[in-house]
N, C-alpha and C positions, 0 to 999 in steps of 0.2 A: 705305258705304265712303267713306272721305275722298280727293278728289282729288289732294290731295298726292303725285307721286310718290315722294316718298321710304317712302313710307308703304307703297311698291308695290313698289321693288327689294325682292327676299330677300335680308333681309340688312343690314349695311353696313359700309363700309370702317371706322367704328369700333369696331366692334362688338368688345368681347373675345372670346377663343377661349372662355371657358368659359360665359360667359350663355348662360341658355336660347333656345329661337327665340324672334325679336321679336316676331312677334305673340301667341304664348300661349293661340292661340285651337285649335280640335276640328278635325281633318282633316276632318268634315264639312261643317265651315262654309266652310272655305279652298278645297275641292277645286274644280278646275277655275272658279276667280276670275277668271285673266287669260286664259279660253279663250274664244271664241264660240260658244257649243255650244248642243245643243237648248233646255237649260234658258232662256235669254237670248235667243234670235233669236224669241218672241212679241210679248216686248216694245218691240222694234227693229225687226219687219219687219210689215206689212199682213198680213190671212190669204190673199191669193193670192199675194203674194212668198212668201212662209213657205211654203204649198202645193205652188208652184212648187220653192225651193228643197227640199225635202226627195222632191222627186218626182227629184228630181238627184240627191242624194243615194244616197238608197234603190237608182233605179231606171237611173239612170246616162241618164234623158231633160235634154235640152241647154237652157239658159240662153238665153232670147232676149233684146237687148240693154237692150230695156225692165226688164225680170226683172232682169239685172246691176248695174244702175244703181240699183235700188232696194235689192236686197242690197249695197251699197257703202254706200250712205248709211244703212241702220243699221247697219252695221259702223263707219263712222265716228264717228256718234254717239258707240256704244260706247265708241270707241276714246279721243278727244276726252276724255270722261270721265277719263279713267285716266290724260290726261297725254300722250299718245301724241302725236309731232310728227314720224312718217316711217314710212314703209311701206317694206317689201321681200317679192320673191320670195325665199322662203327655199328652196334648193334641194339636191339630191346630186350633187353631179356624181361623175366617177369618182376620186377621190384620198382614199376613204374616210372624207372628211370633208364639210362642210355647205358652202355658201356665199350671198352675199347683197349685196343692192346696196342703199342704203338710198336711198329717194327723199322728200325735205320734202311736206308734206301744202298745199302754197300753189301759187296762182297769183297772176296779175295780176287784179286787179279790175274793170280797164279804168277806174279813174279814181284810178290814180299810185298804189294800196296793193294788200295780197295779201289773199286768202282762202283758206282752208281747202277742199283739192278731192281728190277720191277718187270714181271714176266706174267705172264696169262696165268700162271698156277696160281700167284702171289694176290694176283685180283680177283679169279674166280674161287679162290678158295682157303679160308685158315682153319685153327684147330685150337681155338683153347677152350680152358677147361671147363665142364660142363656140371661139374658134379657139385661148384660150390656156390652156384649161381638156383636159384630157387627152382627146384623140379617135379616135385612130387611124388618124389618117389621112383620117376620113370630112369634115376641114373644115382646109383649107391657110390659113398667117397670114396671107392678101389675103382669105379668104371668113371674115371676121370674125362673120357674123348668126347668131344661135340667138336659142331663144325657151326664155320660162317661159311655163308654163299651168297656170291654178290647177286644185288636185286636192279640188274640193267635199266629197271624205271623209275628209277631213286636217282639223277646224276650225284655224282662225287661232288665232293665239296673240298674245301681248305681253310683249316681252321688254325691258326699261327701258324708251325712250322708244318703239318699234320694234313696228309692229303687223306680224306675220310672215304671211306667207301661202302655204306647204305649195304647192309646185307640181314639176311634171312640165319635164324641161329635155331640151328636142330640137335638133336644127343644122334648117336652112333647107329643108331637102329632104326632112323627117320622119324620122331616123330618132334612136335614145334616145342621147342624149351623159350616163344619170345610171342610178341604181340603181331609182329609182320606176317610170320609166314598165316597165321589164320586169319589176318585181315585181307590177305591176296587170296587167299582161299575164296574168303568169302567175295569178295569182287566179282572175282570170274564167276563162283556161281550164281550170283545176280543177274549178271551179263547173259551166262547160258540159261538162265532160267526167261528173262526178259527179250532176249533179242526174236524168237520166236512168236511173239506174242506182236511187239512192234511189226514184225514183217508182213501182218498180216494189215497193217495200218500203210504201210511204207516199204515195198521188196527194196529198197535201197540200201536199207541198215544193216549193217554188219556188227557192230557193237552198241554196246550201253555200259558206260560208264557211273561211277557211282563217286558223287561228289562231297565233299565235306566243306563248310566255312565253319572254325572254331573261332570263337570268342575266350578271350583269355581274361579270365579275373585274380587281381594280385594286390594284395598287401606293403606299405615301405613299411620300414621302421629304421630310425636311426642307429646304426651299427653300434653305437656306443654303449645305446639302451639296450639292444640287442644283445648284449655282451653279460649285460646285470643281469639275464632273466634265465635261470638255469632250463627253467622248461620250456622257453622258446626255441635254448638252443637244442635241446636234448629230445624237442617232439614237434615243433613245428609249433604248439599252440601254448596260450597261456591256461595253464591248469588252477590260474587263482589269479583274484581281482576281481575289484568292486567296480562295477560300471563308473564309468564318470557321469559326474553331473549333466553334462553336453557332450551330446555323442552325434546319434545321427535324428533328433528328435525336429528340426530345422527343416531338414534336405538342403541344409545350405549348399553343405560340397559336391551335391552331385552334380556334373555337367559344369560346375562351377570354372573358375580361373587357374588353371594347373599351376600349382607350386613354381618359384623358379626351377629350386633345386630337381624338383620333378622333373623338371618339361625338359632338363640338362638332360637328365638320367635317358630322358625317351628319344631323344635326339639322335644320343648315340645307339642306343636302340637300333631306331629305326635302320639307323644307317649302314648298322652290321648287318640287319634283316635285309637289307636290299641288296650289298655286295654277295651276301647267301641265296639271293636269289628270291627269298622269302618277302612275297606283295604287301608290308600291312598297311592298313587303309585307313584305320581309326582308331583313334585314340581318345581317353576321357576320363575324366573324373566320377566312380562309381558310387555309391547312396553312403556309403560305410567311410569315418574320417579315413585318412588315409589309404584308401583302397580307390583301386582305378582298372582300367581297361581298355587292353589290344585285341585288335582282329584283321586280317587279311584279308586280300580278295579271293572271291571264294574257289574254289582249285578240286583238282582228281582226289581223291579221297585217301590214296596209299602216299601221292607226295607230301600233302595237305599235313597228314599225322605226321610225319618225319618230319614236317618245320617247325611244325608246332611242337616236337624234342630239342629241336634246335635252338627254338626259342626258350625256351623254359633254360637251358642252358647259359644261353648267354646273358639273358638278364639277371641271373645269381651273380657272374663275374664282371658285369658292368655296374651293378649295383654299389658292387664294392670301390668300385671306383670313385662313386658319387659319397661315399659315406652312410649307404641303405643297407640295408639286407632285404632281398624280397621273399616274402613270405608265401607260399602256394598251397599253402595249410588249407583246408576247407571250411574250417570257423576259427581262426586263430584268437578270435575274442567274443568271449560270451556278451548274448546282451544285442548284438550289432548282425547287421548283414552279413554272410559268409561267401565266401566264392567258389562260382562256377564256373565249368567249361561248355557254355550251350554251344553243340550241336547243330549245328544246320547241314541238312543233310537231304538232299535227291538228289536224283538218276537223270543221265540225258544221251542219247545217240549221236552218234558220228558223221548225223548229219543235219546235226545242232537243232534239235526238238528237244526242247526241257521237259520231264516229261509228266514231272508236279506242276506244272502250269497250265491253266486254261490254254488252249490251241485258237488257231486263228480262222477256225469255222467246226461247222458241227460235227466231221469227223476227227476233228484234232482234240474237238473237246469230250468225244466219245471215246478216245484213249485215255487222255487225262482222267477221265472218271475211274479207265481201269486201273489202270495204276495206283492214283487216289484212295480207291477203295479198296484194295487188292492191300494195300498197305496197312489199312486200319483192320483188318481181318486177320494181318498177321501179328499187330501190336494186340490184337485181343486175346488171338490163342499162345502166342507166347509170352503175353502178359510177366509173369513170373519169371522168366529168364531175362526179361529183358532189364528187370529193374534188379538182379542177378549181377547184371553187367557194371551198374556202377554201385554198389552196395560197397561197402567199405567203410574201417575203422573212424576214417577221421569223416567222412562225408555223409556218416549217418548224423553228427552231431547241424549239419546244414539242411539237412530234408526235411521240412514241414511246417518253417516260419521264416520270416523277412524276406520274403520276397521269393524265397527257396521252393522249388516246388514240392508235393507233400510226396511221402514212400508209396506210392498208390499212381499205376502207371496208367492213366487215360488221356485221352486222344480229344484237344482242341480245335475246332474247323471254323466256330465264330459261325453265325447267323444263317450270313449268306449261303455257304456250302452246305450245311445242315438242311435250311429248305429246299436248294435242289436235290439232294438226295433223298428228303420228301418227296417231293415233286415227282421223282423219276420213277416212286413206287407206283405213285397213282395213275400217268400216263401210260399209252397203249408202248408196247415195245417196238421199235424202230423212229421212233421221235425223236427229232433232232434236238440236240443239246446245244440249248442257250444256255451261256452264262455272263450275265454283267460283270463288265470289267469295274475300271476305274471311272468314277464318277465325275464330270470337273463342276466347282462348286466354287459361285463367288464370295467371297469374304468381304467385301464391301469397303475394302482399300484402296485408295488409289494407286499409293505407293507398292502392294504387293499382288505380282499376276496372281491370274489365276491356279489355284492348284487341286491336285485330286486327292481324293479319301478313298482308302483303301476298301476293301468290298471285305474285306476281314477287321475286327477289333483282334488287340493281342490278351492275352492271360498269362500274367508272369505265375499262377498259382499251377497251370499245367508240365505237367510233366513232360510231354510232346504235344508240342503246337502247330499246326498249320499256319503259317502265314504268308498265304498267298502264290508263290510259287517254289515253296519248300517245308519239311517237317523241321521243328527246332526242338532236337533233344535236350532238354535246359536242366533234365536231373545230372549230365555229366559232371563229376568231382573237378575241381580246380586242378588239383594234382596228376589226376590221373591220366594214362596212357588210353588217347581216342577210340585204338583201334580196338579194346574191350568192348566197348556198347555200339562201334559199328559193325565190329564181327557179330555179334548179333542180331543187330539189327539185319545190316546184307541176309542174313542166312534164312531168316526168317521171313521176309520177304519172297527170298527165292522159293523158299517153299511153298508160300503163298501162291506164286505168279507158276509155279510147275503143276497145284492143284486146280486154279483156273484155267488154263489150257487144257486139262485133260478136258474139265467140264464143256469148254466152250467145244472143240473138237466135235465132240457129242453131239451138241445142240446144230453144229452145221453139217455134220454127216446127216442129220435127219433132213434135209434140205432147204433149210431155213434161211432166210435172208441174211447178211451179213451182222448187220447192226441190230435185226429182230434175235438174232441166234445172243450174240452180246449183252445186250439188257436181260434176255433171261437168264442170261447165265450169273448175271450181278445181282439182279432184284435181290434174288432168295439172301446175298452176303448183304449184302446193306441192308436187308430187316435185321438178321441177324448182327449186325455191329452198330447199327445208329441209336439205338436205348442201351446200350450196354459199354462200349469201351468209350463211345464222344459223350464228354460231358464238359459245357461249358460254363460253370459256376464254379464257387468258390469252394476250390480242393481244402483247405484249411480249415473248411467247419467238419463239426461232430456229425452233422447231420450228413454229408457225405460218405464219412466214414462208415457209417451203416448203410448207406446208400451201394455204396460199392463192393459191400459186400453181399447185399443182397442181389447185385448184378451179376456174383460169382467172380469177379474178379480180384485178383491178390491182394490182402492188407496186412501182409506178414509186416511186423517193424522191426525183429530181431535176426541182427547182419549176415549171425552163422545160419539160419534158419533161413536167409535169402537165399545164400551161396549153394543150397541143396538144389536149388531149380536146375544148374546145371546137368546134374544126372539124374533129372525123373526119367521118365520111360517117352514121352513127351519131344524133350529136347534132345535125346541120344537117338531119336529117330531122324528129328531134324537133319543134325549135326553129319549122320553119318549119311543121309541119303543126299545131302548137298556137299561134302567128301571135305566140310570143312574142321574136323575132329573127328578121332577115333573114341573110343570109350576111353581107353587108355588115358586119351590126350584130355578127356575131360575127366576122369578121376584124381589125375594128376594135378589139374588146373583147381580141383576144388581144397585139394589137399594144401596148395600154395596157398590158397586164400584164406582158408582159415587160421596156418601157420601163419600166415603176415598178420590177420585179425592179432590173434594172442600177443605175437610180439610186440605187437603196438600197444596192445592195452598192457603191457608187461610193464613196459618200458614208460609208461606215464604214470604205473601203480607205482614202481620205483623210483622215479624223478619225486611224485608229487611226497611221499611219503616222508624221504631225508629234506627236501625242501620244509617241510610243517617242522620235522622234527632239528635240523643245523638252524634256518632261517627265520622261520615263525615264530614257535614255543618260546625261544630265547628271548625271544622281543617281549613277547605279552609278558612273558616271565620278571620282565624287566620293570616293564610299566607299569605289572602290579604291583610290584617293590617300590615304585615311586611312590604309588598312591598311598600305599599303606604308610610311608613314612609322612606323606601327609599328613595323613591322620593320627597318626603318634604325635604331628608337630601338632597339630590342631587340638589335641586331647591335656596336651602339655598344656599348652597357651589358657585355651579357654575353659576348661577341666570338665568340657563333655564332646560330643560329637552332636548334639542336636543339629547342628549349623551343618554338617558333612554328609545330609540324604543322598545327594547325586551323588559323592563318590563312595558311600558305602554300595548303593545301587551297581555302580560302573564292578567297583572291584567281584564282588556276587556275578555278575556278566560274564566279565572275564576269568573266575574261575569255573566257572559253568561250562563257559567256551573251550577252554584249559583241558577238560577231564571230557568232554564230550570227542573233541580231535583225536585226543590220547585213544580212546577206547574206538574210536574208527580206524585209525589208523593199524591198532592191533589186530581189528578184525578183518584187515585187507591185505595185511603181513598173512595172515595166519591163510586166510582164503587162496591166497597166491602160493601159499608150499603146500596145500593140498592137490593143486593143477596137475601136478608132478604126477600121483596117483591118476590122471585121466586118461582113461585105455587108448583112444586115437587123437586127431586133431579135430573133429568136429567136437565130441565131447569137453575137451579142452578149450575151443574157442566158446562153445557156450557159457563153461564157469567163467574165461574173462568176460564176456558178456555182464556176468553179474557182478563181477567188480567193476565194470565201469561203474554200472550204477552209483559201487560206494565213492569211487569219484567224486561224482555226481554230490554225492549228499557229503560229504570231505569239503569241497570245495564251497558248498554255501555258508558252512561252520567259517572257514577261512576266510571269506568274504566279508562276513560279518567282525571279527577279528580286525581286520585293516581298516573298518566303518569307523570303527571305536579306538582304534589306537593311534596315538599319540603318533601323530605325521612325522615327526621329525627320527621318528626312532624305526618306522616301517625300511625293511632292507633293500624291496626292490621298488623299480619303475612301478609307477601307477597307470591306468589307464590316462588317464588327463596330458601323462609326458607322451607315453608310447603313440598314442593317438594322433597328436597335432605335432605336424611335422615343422619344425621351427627356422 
């Protein structure tokens, strides 16, 4: 490979939209180019660094400083190689996005020049600041120190000149200031909760792994139009506009023909995804005009969320390339499908048993059910916390239409699964578990083989779905950071599979057969979760809504009111007996969340406000000054107004519309410098709470406004431009 970095970015800022990718060369050869990964650290490291390092890895034994210093310097190498002239901890902090501090690869030489220096301390460990980065409270602006700490199962990456290094971000006094370190928390205690349970299926196991495939959904818009719309840029979403005529009422675009300019955009994409190491697998046209969707092949859970930051990243600055912006807003347009991050997610052992799939005879499938169930026991008692996890400002506006699944977290299995778990109530304990697989089913073509039907239907209305040989968490926000709703979900789990074990223990010290000890110890959780958390109908009706509440399970829909699940009495038991949060670390965590709640509804109270009052008001202002001089001319000419019904009507409208905005808009000014007086952040995020609403009811006034006025004098992009990508 040639040193030249240019030869290295994905990409380049010349590049026309429609060439092919620059290099032209086989995802095989590209993949994982600018990573440090197994395949490259023989060549770069001695076999007892290499040794060492991969016993870290693997086995999570620690790095002595001799060991550090030697995996530095053939990382350096490497790096050196490729062009590379600065390091950073690349880190999560809590603001659902990455962050990074770049440091030059020099010192002094000690005779008046630099050298090239990169040392074990340099990789295992940095220090910036801690205190201006969202904390909770756990790090005041005089206790400025926090630390990164590399995550050895992350490999390093290169990203332009920028060799990155995957690390875990704590304040001073240990506890998690980022989404990593409680997402490895939560892993391992899956692991330790689960691998004891398998052993007793399989003494071979040694681990379980906990897997993620995310699914990425996104928004283009033309940068130009991007540009006109103040509240696109200033919140992600459009805070006003009248649906267009033709939206997504067809399904023309879905699955449909990718755009040129699109399919440019993904190219490169893809192509930076693969030299990153990062598998994506598919690609498509999603239900919403201009919205579409990636996804990978499905991977470890901890590396899994670091691509998918990765990605999210590169596709903002390749976007720009093509002349897009990509939007990752969670409804950036009312009226239309919103985007999500679903989730797919199980566990499987280290000696490749999946262990959400039916097994390949009846004691495989006699695991499978633990697991299975054991999962849906802990979606039902942490119910609340789990929908806790993706709650938020912009993703509440997506939970509970167009395909969204509703604020109400139950548990889809589809037909088949449901009746054997029937089933397994009524037979005797020790009965071997059939389950029907894949059906093959002819279709009466000639031209097309045979194919099979899955033994599951899917339910885009569910919140968490089974489908087949995984759960797909499908409430995840578009935007958001994975490792929130799979730090909960792991932990919850664990909890689960650590209260089953004790039970089963029980039932075979009394000396009970293996598989009869088993079933008894399931039945009683499967009565108890199969009428209450699986439900497979339509989450979207009324009629559910009181359904599920009479099943006791949560239909809170107000955000700051979710966010308390974290610290019931409940989830702080969890938390702390699976060692994946202290109290601390969750007082903290809800403290951030409601503080980012406020500032977002802050920050759209304020966009949308000067927006009606520079952009709007001026306009109507204006059109009613036309009309009326209409009618002055028309009163002239013809010496009455009989003839002028429709626009005496229009103008009455328009000042109706006129004095109705004015006095919302007062009352959301005034609502917003009362917040000030709210004794904490929870009580503060409730009052914006209630000004969303005036949003809410701001924006349909608005809407109506742009119905009725004069196209040619409205200030911004319409729905009809933004939408169809030209």
């Amino acid at each position: 490979m040639s040193g030249n970095r240019q030869d290295l970015v994905i990409g380049s800022f010349e590049k026309k939209a429609l060439e092919a990718p620059a290099s032209g060369r086989p995802a095989s050869e590209i993949f994982g180019e600018l990573v440090f990964d197994r395949r490259k650290m023989p060549r770069y490291l001695d076999p007892s660094t290499l040794s060492a390092l991969l016993d870290c890895i693997d086995n999570g034994k620690p790095l002595d400083r001799k060991t550090a210093d030697a995996v530095a310097s053939g990382m350096k190498e490497w790096a050196l190689e490729h062009g590379v002239t600065h390091i950073t901890h690349w880190f999560q902090p809590l603001t659902d996005g990455t962050a990074e501090k770049h440091d030059a690869l020099i010192d002094y030489d000690g005779e008046g020049g630099v050298i090239e220096k990169f040392d074990g301390s340099s990789l295992i460990q940095q220090e910036p600041d801690a205190s201006s980065f969202p904390n909770g409270g756990i790090r005041a602006t005089f206790e400025a120190r926090g630390y990164t700490a590399w995550d050895p199962t992350s490999p390093v990456f290169i990203q332009e000149d920028t060799l990155c290094i995957p690390t875990v971000f704590v304040s001073y006094t240990g506890e998690a200031l980022d989404y990593k370190t409680p997402l490895k928390r939560s892993i391992n205690a899956v692991c330790d909760a689960a691998v004891p349970i398998c052993k007793l299926f399989d003494p071979a196991v040694s681990k379980v792994y906990s897997y993620l495939g995310w699914e990425q959904e996104y928004f283009l818009v033309d940068e130009d139009l991007y540009a006109s719309r103040p509240d696109l840029m200033s919140t992600g979403r459009t805070l006003m506009g009248h649906l267009s005529s033709k939206a997504q009422q067809l399904d023309d675009h879905y699955f449909g023909a990718i755009p040129m300019r699109v399919a440019a955009f993904m190219r490169d994409v893809e192509e930076a995804a693969l030299r990153l190491g990062i598998p994506l697998k598919t690609r498509h046209n999603e239900v919403a005009p201009n919205q579409f969707e990636m996804a990978p092949i499905y991977g470890e859970a901890n590396l899994a969320n670091d691509q998918n930051q990765m990605i999210m990243n590169l596709m903002g600055n390749i976007a720009r390339r093509h002349g897009f912006v990509v939007l990752l807003h969670e409804k950036p347009f009312e009226g239309i499908n919103g985007s999500g991050k679903h989730n797919n997610w199980s566990l499987g052992t280290d000696t490749g048993v999946q262990l959400m799939a039916p097994g390949k005879d009846a004691k495989g499938n006699l695991q499978f059910i633990v697991f299975l169930v054991n999962v849906l026991a802990a979606v039902q008692k942490h119910n609340a916390l789990l929908k806790a996890s993706i709650a938020s400002a912009s993703n509440a506006h997506r939970l509970g239409a167009a395909e969204a699944p509703p604020a109400i977290v139950s548990a889809f299995l589809g037909k088949t699964m449901t009746q054997v778990l029937r089933k397994l109530l009524e037979l005797p304990s020790g009965t071997p578990v059939e389950i029907a697989g894949k059906k093959g089913r002819k279709i009466g073509l000639v031209e097309i083989p045979e194919i099979f039907i899955d033994n599951t239907d899917r339910n885009r209305t569910s919140p968490f779905a089974f489908t087949g040989n995984r759960f797909e968490f499908r409430a995840v926000g578009s935007s958001a950071n994975c490792g929130g709703a799979l730090t909960a979900l792991n932990s919850a789990v664990a909890e689960q599979l650590l209260d089953f074990k004790a039970l089963l223990d029980k039932e075979l010290a009394s000396g009970k057969a293996f598989e009869v000890a088993v079933m008894d110890t399931l039945k009683p959780i499967i009565a108890s979760v199969i009428d209450v958390v699986c439900f497979d109908g339509n989450g979207y009706s009324e009629e559910w809504k009181k359904e599920a509440a009479r099943r006791g399970l949560d239909t809170e829909d107000c955000v700051p009111e979710m966010i308390k699940a974290y610290t019931s009495e409940s989830s702080v038991k969890l938390f702390e007996r699976t060692g994946v949060f202290s109290l601390k670390e969750l007082e903290a965590r809800n403290e951030v969340k409601w503080e980012t709640y406020s500032k977002k509804i802050q920050i759209e109270s304020l966009v949308m406000a000067r927006m009606v009052i520079n952009h709007i008001v001026p306009v109507a202002f204006d059109y009613k000054t036309r009309l009326l001089k209409e009618l002055a001319l028309s009163k002239e000419v013809f010496g009455n107004l009989d003839s002028c019904a429709a626009e005496c009507e229009l103008i009455g409208e328009l000042s109706s519309l006129i004095e109705d905005i004015r006095q919302k808009v007062e009352r959301m000014q005034l609502d917003r410098r009362e917040t000030k007086a709210c004794p904490d952040a929870y009580s503060k995020a409730l009052a914006y709470s209630r000004i969303a609403e005036n949003i809410r009811a701001l924006r349909k006034l608005v809407d109506r406004l742009e119905e009725i006025t004069d196209n040619r004098l409205w200030p911004l992009p319409k729905y009809r431009e933004l939408l169809f990508i030209s």
